[in-house]
N, C-alpha and C positions, 0 to 999 in steps of 0.2 A: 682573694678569698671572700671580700665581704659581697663583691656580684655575684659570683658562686651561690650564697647566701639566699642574695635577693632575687635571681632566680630559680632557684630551688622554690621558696616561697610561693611565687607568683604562680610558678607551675602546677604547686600543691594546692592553692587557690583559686586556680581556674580548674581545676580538675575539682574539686567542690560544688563550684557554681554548675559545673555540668551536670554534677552525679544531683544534687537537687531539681536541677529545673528538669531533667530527662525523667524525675521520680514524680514530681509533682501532679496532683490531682486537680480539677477546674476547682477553685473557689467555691462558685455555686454550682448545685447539682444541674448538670444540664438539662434540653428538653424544655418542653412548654407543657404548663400548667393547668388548663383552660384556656385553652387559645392564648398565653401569655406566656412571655420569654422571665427568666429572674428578673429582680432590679436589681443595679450596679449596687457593689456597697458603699460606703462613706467613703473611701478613697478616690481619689482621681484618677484612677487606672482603668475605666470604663464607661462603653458609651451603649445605650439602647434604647431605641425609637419607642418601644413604652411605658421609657420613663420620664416622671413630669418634673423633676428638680433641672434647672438649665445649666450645670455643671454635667450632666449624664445625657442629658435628651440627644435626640440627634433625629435626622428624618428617614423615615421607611423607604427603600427601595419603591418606587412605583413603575407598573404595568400596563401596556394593552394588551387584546389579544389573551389567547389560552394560557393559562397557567401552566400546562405543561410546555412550552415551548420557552418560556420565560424559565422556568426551572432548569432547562436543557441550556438555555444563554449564560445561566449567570454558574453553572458547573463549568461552563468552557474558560467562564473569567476567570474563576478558582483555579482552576488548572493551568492556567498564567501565569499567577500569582507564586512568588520564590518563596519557597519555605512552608507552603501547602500543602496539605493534607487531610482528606476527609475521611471524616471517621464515621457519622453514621449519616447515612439517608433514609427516611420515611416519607411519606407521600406528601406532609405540609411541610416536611423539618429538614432541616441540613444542620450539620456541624463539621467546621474545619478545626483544625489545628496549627498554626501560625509558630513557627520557630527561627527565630534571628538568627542571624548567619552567624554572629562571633559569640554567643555564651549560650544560646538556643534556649533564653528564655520562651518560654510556651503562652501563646494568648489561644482564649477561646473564641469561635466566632460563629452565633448560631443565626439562621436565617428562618422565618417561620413565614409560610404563606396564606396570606389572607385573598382567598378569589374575591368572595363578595366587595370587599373593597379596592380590588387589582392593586392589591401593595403587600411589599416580604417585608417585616416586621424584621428587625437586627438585631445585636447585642455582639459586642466585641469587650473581652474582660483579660487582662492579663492575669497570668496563674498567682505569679507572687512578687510583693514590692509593693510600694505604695505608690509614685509617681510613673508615666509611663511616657511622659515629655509630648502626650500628644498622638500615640503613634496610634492607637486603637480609634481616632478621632480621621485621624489620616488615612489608615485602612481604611474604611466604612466608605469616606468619600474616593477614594481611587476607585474602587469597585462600582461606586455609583455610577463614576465616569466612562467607565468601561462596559459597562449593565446597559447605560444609557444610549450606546453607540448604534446598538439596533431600534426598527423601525418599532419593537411593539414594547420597548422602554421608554418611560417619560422622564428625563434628568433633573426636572425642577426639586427643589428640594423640599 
């Protein structure tokens, strides 16, 4: 009776964590500001290339070559990517949506394109929680690796 019990429990607790994180809103309002992405908040759960605390920073996707074509590479990498889904596109902006396979916590992940300086500016936030073990640190660079595997990517960091 008392496993019975405990999972009942578990079940009614995982079914919690789903119905929050599938409700969940981004933290910060997404989109760029003036040419700028949010900055992470005080938690450790966020990385983005323009921000200057080295607990947050992280480095800009860089480019050769057209900005559109770079733009068309790095939607084919997102569309690799398990658990992907882009929610809006505009001519400098991307945003994905990032959900884990077993509780489908939701990370935000916005991409902003800077021609003049041939580099996509990031921000990668999980929605909710405070620790994220690293994983929005880890996206950012697999994507870079993957970004970087065409001729008009440059992968230094």
């Amino acid at each position: 009776m008392l496993i019975f019990w405990c999972v009942l429990f578990l079940f009614v607790a995982y079914l919690l964590i789903l119905g929050i994180n599938w409700m969940s809103e981004p933290a910060a309002r997404p989109g760029a500001i003036d040419g700028r992405l949010a900055p992470c908040p005080d938690s450790p759960n966020c990385v983005c290339s323009q921000d200057q605390d080295e607990q947050h920073q992280i480095a800009p996707l860089k480019y050769t070559g057209a900005t559109a074509e770079a733009r068309q590479h790095l939607l084919e990498v997102l569309q690799q990517q398990r658990g992907c889904r882009i929610v809006a596109q505009e001519d400098d902006y991307l945003r994905a949506e990032f959900r884990s396979l077993v509780f489908g916590f939701v990370d935000d992940v916005e991409f902003l394109f800077d021609p003049g300086q041939n580099v996509i500016q990031v921000r990668s936030a999980s929605r909710i929680g405070h620790s994220d073990l690293g994983v929005n640190r880890k996206r950012i660079e697999t994507i870079r690796v993957l970004f970087a595997r065409e001729a008009h990517a440059t992968p230094e960091q």
